[in-house]
FISELO-206268 format. One record per residue: residue in one letter; z, x, y of N, C-alpha, C, O in turn. Coordinates in steps of 0.2 Angstrom, whole numbers, plus 5000, padded with zeros to 4 digits. Atoms other than C-alpha are relative to their C-alpha. Layout:
residues N
AZXYZXYZXYZXY ...
END
This chain:
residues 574
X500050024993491147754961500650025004500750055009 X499249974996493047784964500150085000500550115003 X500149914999492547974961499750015006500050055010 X500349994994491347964974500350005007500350045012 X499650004993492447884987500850045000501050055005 X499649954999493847984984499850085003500250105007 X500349954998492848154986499949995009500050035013 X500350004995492148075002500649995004500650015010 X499449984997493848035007500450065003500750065009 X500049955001494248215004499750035007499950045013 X500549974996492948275014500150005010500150045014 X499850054995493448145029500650065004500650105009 X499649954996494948225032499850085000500050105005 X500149924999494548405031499750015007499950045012 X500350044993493248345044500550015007500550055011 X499650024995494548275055500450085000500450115005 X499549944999495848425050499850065003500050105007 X500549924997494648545053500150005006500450045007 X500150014995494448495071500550025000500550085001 X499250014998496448465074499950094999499950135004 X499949915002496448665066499750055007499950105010 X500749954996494948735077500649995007500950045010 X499750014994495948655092500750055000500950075005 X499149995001497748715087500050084996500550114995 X499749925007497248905076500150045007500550085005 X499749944995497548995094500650005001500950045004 X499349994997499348945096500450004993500949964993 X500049985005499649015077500550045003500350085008 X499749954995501249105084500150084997500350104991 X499949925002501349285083500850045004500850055010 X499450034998503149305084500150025008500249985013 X500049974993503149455100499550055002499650115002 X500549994999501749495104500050075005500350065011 X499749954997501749695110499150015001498649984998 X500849965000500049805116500050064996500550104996 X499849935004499749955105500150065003500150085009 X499949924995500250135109499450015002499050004999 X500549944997499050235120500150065002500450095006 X500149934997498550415120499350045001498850024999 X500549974998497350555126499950064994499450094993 X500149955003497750675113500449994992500950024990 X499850005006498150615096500449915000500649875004 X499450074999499150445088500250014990499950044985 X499750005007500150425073500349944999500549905004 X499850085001500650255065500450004993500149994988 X499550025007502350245050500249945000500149895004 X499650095002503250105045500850035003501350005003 X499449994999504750215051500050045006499550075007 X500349974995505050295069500050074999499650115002 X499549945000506050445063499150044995498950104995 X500649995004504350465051499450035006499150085006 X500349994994503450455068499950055003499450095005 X499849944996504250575076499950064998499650105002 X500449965003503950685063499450065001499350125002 X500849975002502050685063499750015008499350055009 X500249974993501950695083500150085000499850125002 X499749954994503250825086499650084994499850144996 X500549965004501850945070499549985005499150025002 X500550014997500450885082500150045007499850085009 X499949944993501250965098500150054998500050105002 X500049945003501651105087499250035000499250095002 X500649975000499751135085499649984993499150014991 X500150035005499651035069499249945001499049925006 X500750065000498050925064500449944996501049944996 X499950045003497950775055500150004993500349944991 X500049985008498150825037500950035001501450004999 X498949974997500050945045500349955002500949975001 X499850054997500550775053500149934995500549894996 X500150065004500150645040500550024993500849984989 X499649975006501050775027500649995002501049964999 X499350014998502650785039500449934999501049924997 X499850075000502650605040500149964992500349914991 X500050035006502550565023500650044997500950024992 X499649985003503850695019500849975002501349964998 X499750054998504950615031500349944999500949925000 X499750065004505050455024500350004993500649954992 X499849995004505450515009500850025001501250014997 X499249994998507050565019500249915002500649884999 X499450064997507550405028499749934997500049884998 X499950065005506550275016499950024992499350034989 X500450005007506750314998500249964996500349974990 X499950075003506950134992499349994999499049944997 X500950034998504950134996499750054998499250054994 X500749945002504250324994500650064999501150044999 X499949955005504950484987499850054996499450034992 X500349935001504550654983500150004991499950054988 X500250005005504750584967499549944996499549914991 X500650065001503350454967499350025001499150085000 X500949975001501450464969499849975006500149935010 X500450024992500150434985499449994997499250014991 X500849994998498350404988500050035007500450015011 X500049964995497650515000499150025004498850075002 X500549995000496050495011500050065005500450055009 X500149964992495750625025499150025000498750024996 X500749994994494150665036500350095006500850105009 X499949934997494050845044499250005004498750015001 X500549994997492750835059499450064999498850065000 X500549955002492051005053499650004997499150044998 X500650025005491150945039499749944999499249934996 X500350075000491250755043500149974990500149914989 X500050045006491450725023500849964999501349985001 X499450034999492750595020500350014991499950014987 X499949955008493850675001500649955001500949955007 X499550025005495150564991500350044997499950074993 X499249965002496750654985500249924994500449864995 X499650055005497250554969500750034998500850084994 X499249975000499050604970500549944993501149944992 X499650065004499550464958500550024993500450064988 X499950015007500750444943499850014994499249984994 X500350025004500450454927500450024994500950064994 X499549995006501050454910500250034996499750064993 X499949965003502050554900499450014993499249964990 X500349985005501050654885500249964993499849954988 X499650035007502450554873499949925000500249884996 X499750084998502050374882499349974996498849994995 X500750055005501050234870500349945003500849935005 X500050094999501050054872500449984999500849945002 X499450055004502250024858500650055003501150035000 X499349984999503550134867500249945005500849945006 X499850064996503749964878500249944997500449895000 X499950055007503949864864500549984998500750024994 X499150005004505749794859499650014993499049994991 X500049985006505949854843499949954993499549954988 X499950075002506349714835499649954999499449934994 X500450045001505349574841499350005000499049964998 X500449984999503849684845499649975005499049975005 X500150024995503749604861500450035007501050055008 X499649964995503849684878500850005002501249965003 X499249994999505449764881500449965007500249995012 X499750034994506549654896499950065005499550045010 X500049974995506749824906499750075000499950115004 X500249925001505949994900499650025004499450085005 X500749954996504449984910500249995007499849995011 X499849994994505549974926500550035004500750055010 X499549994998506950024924500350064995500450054989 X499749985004507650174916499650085000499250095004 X500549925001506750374910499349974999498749985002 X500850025004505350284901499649955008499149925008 X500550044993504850194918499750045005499450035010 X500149954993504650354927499250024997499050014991 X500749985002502850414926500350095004500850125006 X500149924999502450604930500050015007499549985009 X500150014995502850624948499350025005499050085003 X500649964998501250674959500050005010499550015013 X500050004993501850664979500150055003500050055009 X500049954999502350834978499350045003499150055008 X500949995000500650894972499549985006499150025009 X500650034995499650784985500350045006500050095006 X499949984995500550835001499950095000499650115005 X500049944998500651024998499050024999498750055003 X500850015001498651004992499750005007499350045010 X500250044994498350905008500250075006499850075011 X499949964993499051045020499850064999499550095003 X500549945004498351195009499549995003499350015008 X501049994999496551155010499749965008499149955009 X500350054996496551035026500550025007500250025012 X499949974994497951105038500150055003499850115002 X500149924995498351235051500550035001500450095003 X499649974998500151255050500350044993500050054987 X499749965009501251355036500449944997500549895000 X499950075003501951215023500949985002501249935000 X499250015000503851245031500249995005500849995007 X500050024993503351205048499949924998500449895000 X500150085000502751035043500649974996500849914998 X499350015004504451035030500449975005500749925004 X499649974996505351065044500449945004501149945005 X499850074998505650895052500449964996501049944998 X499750045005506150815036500950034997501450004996 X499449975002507450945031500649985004501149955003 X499350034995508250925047500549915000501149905002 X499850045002508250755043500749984996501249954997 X499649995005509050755028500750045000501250024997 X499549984999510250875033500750015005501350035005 X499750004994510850835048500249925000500849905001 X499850075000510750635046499449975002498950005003 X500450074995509950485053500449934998500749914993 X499750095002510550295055499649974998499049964999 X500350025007510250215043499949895005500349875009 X500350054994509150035051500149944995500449954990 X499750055004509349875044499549974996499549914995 X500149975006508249915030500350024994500350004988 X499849965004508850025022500949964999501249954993 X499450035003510649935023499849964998500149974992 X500150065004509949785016499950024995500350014990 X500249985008509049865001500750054997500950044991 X499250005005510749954997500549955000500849964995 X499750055003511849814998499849964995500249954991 X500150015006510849734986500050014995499949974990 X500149955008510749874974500750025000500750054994 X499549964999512449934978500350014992500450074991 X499749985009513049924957499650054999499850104997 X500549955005511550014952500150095004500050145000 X500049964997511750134965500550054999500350104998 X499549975003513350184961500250024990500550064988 X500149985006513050174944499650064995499750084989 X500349965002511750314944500350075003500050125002 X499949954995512850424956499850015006499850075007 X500349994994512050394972500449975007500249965013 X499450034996513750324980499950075005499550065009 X499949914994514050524990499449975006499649965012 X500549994997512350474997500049915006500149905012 X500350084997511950275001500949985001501249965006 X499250044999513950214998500450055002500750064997 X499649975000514850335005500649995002501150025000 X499350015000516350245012500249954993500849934992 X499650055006516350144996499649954999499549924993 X500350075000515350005000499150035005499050095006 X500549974998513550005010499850015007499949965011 X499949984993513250075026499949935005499849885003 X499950044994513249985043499550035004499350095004 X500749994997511849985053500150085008500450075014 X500049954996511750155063500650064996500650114998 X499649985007513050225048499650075001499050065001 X500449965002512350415047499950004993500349994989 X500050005008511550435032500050094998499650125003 X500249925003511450645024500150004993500549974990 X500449985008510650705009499750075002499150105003 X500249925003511050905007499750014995499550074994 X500249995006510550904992498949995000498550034999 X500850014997508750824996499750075005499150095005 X500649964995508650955011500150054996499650094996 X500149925005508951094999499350024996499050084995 X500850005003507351034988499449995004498850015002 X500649984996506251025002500150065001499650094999 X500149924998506751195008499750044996499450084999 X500449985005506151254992499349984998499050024995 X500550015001504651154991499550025004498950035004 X500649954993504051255008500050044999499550065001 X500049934999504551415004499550014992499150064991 X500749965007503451424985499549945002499049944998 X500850024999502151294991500149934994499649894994 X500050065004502951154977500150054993500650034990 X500049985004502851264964500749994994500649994988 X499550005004504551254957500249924997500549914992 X499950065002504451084957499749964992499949914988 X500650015006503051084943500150054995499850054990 X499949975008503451214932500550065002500550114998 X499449975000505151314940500649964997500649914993 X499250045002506951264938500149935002500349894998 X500050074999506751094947499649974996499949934993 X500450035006505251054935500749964993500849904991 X499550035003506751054922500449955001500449904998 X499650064999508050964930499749935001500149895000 X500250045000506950844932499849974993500149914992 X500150005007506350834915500649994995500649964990 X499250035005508250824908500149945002500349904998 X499650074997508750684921499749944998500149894998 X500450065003507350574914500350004992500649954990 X499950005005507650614897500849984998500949964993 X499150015001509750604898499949915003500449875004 X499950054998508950434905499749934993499649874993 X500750065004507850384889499649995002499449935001 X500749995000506350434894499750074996500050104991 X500349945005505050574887499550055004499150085001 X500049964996504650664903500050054998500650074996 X499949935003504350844897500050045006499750015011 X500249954996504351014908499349985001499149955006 X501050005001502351024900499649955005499149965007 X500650044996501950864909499950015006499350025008 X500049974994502550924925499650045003499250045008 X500549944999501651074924499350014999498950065000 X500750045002500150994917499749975005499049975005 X500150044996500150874933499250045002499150105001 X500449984994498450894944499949945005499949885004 X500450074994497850794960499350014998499050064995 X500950015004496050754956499749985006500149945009 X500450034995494950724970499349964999498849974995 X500550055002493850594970499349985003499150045003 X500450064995492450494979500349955001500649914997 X499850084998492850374989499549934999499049934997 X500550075002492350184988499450015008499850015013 X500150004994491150195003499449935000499049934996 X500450034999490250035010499849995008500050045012 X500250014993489549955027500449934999500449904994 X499950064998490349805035499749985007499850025012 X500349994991489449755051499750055003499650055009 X500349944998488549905052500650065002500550115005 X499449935001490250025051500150014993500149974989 X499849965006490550145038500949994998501450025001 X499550005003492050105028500150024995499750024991 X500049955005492850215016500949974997501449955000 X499450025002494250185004500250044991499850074987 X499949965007495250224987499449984994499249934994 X500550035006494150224971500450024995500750074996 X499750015007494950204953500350074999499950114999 X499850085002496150204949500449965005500849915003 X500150064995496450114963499749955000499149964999 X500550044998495849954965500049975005499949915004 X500050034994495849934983499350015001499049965001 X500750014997494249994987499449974997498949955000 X500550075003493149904975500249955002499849925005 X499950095000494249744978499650005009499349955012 X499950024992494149774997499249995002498949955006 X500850004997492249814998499549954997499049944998 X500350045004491849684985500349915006499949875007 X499750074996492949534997499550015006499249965007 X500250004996492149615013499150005001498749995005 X500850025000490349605007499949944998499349934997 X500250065000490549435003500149955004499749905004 X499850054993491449365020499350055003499050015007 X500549994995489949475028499349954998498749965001 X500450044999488849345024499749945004499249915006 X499850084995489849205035500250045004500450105005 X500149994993489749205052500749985004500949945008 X499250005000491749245052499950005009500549975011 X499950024994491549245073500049955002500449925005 X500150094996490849085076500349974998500349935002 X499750045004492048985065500650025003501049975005 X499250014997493649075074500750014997501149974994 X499449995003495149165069500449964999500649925003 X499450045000496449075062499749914997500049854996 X500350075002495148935056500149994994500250044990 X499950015006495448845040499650014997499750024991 X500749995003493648875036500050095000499750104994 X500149935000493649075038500750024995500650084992 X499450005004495549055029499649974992499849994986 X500150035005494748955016499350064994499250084988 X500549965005493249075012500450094999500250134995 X499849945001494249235014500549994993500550044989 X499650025006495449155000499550004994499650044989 X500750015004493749114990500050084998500150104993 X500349924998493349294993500350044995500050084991 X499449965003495249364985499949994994499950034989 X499850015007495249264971499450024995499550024989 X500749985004493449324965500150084999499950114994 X499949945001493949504969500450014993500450054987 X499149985004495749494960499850014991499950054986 X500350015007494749414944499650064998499950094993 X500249945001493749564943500350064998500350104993 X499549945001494949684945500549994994500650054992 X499850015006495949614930499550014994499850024989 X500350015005494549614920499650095001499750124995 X500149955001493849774924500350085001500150124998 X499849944999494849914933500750034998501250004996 X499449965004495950064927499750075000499150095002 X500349934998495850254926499250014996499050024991 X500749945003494050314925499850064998499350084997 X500149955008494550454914500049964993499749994988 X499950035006494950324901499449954999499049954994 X500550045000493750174906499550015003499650045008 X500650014994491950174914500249945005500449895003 X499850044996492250094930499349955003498749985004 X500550054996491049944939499850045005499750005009 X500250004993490650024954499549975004499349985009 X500550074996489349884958500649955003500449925008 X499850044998490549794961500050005009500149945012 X500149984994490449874979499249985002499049985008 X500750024998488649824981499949915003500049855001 X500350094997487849684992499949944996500149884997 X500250075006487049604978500449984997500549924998 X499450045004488449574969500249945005500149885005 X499650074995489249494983499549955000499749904997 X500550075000487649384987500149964993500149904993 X500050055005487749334970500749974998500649944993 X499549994998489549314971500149935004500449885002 X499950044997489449204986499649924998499749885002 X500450025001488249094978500549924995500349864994 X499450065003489848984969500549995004501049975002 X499450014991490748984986499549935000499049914998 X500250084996490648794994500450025006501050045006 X499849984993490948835012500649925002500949915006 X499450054999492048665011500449994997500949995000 X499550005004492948644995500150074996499850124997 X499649935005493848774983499450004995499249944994 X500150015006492748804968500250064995499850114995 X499849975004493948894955499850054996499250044994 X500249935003493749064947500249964993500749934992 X499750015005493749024929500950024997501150084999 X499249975004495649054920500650025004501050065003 X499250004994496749034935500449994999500449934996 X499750015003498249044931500849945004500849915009 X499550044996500048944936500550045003500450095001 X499849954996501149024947500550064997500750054991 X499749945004502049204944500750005006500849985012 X499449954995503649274952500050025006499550055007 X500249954993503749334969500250085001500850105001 X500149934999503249514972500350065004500250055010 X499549964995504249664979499150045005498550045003 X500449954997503349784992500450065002500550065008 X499849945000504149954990499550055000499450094995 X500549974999502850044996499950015009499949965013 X500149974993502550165013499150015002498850044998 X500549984999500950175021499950045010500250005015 X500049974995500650295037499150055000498850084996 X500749994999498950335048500050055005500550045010 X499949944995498750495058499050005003498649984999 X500549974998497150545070500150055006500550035011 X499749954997497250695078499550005006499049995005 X500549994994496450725097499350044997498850025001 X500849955002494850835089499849954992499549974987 X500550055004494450665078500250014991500049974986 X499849975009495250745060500349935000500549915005 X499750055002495950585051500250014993500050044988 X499350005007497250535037500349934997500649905001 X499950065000497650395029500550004993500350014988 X499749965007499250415016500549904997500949865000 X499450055001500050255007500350034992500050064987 X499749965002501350324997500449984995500249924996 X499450085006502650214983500450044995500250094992 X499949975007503950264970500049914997500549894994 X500150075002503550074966500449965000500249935005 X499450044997505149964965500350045006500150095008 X499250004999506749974974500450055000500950054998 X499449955002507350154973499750034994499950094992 X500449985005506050164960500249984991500149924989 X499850025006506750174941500849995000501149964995 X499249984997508550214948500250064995500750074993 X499949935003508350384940500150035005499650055008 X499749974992509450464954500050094996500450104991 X499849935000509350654952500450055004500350085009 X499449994994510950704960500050055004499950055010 X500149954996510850874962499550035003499650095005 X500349994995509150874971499849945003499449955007 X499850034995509350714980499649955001499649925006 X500750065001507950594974500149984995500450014990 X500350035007507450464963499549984996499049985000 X500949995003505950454950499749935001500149894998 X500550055000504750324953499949954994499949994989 X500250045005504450164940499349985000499249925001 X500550024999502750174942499749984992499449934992 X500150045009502450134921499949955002499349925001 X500250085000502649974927499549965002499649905001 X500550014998500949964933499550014995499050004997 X500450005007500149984916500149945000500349915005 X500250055004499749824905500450014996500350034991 X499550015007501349804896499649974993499549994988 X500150045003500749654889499449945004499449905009 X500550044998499049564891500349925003500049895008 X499850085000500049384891500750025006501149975008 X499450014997501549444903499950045006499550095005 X500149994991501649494923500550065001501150065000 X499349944999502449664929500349985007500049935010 X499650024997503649654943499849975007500149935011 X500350034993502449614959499549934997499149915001 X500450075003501749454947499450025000499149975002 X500549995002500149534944500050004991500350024987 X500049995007499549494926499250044997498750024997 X500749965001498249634920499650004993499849984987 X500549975007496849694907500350034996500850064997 X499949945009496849784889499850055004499950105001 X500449924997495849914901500650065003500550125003 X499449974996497549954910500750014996501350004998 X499549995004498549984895500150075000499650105002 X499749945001499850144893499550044994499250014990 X500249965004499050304886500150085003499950105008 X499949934998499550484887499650035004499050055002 X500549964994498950564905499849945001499349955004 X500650034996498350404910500349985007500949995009 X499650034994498650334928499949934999499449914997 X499950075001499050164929499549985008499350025012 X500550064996497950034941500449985006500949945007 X499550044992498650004959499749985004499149985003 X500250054995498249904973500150055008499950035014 X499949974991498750054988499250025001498950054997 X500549994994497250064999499950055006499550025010 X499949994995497350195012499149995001498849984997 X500550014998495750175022499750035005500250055009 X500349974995494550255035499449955004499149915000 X500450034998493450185046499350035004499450025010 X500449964993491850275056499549925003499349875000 X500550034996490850195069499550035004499750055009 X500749985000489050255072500550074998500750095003 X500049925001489650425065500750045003500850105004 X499549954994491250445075500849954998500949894998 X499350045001493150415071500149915001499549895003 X499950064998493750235073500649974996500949934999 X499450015003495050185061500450024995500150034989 X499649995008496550235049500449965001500749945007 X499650074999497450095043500049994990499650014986 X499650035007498350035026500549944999500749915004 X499350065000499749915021500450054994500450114991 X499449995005501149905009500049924995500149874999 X499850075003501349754996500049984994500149934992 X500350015009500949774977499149995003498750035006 X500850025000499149684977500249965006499949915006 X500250034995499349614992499950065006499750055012 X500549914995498849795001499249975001498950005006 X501050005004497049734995500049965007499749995011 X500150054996497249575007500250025006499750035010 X499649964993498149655021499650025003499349995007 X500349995000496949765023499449975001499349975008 X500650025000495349685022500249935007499849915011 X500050034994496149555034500050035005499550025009 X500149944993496449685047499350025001499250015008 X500549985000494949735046499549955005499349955011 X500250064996494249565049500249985007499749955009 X499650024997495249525062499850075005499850045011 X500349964996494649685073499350005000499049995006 X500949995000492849705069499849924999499449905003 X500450084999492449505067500449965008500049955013 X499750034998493649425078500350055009500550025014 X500049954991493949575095500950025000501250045004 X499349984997495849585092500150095002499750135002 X499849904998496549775097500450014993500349974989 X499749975005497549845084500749984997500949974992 X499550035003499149785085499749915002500349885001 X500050075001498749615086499549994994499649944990 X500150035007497749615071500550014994500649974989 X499649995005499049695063500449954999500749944993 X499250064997500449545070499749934997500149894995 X500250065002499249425065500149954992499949974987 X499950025007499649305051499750004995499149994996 X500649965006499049345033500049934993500549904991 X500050015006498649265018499950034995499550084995 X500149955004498649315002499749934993499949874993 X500350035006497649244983499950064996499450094997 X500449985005497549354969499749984993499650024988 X500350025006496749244956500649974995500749914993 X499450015004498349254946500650025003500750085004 X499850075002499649154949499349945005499249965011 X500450064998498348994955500449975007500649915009 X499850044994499149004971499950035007500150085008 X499849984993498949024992500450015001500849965001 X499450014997500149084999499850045007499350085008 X500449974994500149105018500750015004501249985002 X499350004994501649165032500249955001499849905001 X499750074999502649045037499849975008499849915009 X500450034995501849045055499449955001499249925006 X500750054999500248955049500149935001500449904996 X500050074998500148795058499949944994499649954989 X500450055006500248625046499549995001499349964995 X500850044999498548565052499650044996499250024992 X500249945004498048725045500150004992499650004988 X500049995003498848725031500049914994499949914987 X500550065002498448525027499250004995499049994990 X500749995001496748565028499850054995499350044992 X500449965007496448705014500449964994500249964988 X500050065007497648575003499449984997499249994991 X500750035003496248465004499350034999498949994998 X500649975001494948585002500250044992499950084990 X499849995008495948604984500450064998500650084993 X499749945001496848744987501049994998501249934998 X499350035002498848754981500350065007500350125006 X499749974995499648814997500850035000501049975001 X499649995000501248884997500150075006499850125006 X499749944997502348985011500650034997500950024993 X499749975004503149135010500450035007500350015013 X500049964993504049255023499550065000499150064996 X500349954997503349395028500050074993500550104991 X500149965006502649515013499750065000499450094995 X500549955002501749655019500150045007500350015012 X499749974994501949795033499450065001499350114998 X500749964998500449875039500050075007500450055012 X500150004998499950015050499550045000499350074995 X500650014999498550075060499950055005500450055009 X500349974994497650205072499349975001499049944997 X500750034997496150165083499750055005500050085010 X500349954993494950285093499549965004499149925001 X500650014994493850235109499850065000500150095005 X500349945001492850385105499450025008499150075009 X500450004995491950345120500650035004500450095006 X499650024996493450345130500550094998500850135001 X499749945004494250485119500949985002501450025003 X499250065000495750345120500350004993499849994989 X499750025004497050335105500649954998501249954998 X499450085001497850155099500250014995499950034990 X499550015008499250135086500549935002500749895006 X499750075000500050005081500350024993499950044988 X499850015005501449995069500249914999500349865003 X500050075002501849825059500649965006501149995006 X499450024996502949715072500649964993501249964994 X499950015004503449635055500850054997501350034996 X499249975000504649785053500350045006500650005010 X499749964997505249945063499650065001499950105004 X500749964999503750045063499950035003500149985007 X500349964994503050155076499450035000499250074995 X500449935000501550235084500250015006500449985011 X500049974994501550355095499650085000499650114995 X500449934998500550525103500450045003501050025005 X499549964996501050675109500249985007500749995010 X499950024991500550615128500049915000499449895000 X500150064999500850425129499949965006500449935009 X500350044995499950335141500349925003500349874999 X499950064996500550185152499849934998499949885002 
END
């Protein structure tokens, strides 16, 4: 009887809460509310402006989407390499109106010929090592960002590969002021930094730059100028392949020339589903964004996410429903589909209907083996969206995974190598550095790639451009996304307001919501009592987006307000 009326108590308020929420989810504040860019001939959307600038001023060059989308991702390699780096890995979706086919670029890391499980192993206790798979040679994977971009302009664009360089070099050689980014993330690292030799570069007076501080990296523009002039090649099996390969190894890694030169991009299929009758396309394994994404989004498409109202605790509560059922999955099933067969039902309707069928549209009902909370997770990861006036589309998110990556600083070519290892399955029972705890599926094995959460995405609508869009976050790319989404096509926002809009995020493990700190209490009362373990966070996730009115042959961007971001077109509209 006291269960009864407890539960029925339960209910009472959510009831009432719910109401208070419905009346109160529109003044959810969205800190500065901007309108997206407008153009008639193109739009590009970075997380950086100088990245921006880039991928425009290759688009009035005569550049497409593929030339513009390469610029801007090379770009960031110049003025954020705490986040992406010519020695880290990408996904890569692009669309070429010529044949209409949408083609994945797996540009991804992966692991040395020499790397096994038990190299992460203290020796001793035969339990995960504190720091190898983050920090150090042995955390670096095989780089692959090289590979994808000159791939991406070889077979898709229109300019030569050292016009599209060309912005970036300058970059590097000339400067840029350094934003209040980038000084934050070196003040914080400043010992490591100097400790690997990267003082010349990031500490130059000694200490960490000052916001507008020029930053130069001769050394970087020197390795790009060479990466234009053979096409990459050196980087993979010339003189850089080497240095490369010693700097990991004088780091205690097992990084060989052979792997370098072994690297390939793989092209893949994409995950491709419908949501609302639009074509959505996205990464397939070993990503797990576009299973997860197509598997959460066929299951919100069974609830009548308009009628219920952005920002409702009811539409919050099933879209968390939603995360934590993908995330379980993804734990349990996904990892390189050279090593594992992959679910790709997972992307199917039925699933989802059977799926939603242990949803309670009022209370939580728990995925089995939820766990207790983990760590809070970095987002050292770039994502940037290009469409070009003749409809070509690009979608690149980009990562050397932490913070600067492994801190394997290559001095004399001007980058550091990515800790993408750490995205393996160390250890079944322990969480890698973004509090993800994974499968025996995504265990270390020579050549393999590890399991990610980047998402770049496409979107067509009857047949005809309509969005590129991604985030940045660890696993919470997967949520980002799929809210964005939601938030445009269910709810009418424009582009940058979906993107501004506050996010929540559930991956099954740690057994916790966490929501921005904007979300009203009424709001977050109410998915309390609907069982949920609520916790705020700041701000974890940095999105951005292009948009066509293909009627209109209008281009919208929006970068995340969140950071420092930009879009813009060659011609910008009023």
């Amino acid at each position: 009887m006291s269960n009864y009326s407890s539960k029925g108590s339960s209910l009472r308020r959510i009831i009432y809460s719910t109401i208070i929420a419905l009346l109160l989810s529109s003044s959810i504040s969205i800190a500065a509310y901007r309108a997206p860019a407008c153009s008639r001939d193109g739009m590009a959307a970075t997380p950086h402006p100088a990245a921006t600038e880039a991928a425009v001023a290759v688009l009035r060059a005569g550049g497409n989407a593929a030339d513009a989308a390469a610029a801007a991702a090379f770009a960031l390699s110049v003025v954020e390499p705490y986040h992406s780096g010519i020695g880290g890995g990408e996904f890569i979706l692009v669309r070429m109106v010529k044949d209409g086919k949408v083609i994945a670029l797996d540009a991804r890391e992966c692991a040395s010929s020499a790397a096994t499980p038990e190299s992460y192993l203290d020796t001793v206790t035969g339990e995960p090592h504190p720091s190898k798979s983050w920090k150090g040679g042995m955390a670096a994977g095989t780089p692959g960002s090289v590979a994808g971009r000159t791939e991406l302009v070889k077979r898709f664009g229109k300019l030569a590969l050292t016009k599209v360089l060309a912005p970036s070099v300058k970059l590097a050689r000339e400067g840029f002021p350094a934003d209040r980014y980038l000084v934050s993330v070196v003040t914080n690292n400043q010992d490591r930094i100097a400790e690997v030799g990267a003082s010349e570069v990031f500490l130059p007076k000694g200490r960490a730059p000052e916001r507008g501080d020029l930053i130069l990296q001769p050394n970087l523009a020197l390795t790009l100028e060479s990466i234009g002039k053979d096409q990459g090649d050196s980087f993979y099996s010339g003189k850089i392949a080497d240095q490369i390969s010693a700097a990991c190894q004088a780091s205690g890694g097992v990084m060989s020339s052979e792997d370098l030169e072994a690297y390939q991009v793989i092209e893949r299929q994409p995950v491709h589903f419908t949501y609302r009758g639009l074509d959505v396309y996205s990464m397939p394994p070993p990503s797990s964004g576009g299973l997860c994404l197509a598997e959460i989004l066929n299951i919100l498409e069974i609830y009548p996410l308009a009628y219920l109202g952005a920002g409702s605790s009811e539409v919050l509560h099933l879209e968390a429903s939603a995360f934590e059922r993908a995330f379980a999955d993804r734990r349990e099933f996904l990892a390189d589909p050279a090593f594992i067969p992959q679910p790709m039902g997972m992307a199917s309707k039925d699933y989802a209907v059977k799926l939603s069928k242990d949803i309670d549209r009022r209370l939580r009902t728990p995925v089995a083996g939820a766990g207790d909370p983990w760590p809070y997770e970095s987002a050292n990861t770039s994502h940037l969206s290009v469409i070009d006036r003749d409809g070509n589309m690009c979608s690149i998110t980009t990562s050397v995974n932490g913070a600067f990556g492994s801190f394997v600083y290559i001095k004399e070519l001007g980058f550091f190598l990515n800790n993408t290892m750490d995205d393996f399955t160390i250890s079944a029972k322990s969480v890698n550095q973004f509090g993800l705890n994974q499968g025996e599926v995504n265990e270390v094995a020579p050549g393999k790639r590890p399991l990610s959460s980047m998402s770049p995405t496409l979107v067509l609508k009857d047949g005809q451009p309509y969005l590129a869009l991604g985030s940045v976050g660890g696993p919470r790319i997967i949520t980002s996304v799929a809210q964005m989404l939601v938030n445009i096509i269910d709810f009418g926002m424009d582009v940058q307001a979906a993107l501004d809009y506050p996010r929540i995020h559930m991956q099954y493990k740690p057994d916790t919501l966490y929501t921005e700190t904007e979300m009203s209490e009424p709001i977050i009362s109410d998915l309390n009592d609907r069982g949920w373990h609520v916790v705020r966070e700041n701000h974890w996730s940095l999105s951005q987006a292009v948009q066509v009115d293909w009627n209109k042959k209008l281009f919208y961007g929006a970068g995340d307000s969140r950071g420092v971001g930009l879009a813009s077109g060659p011609t910008l509209l009023p």
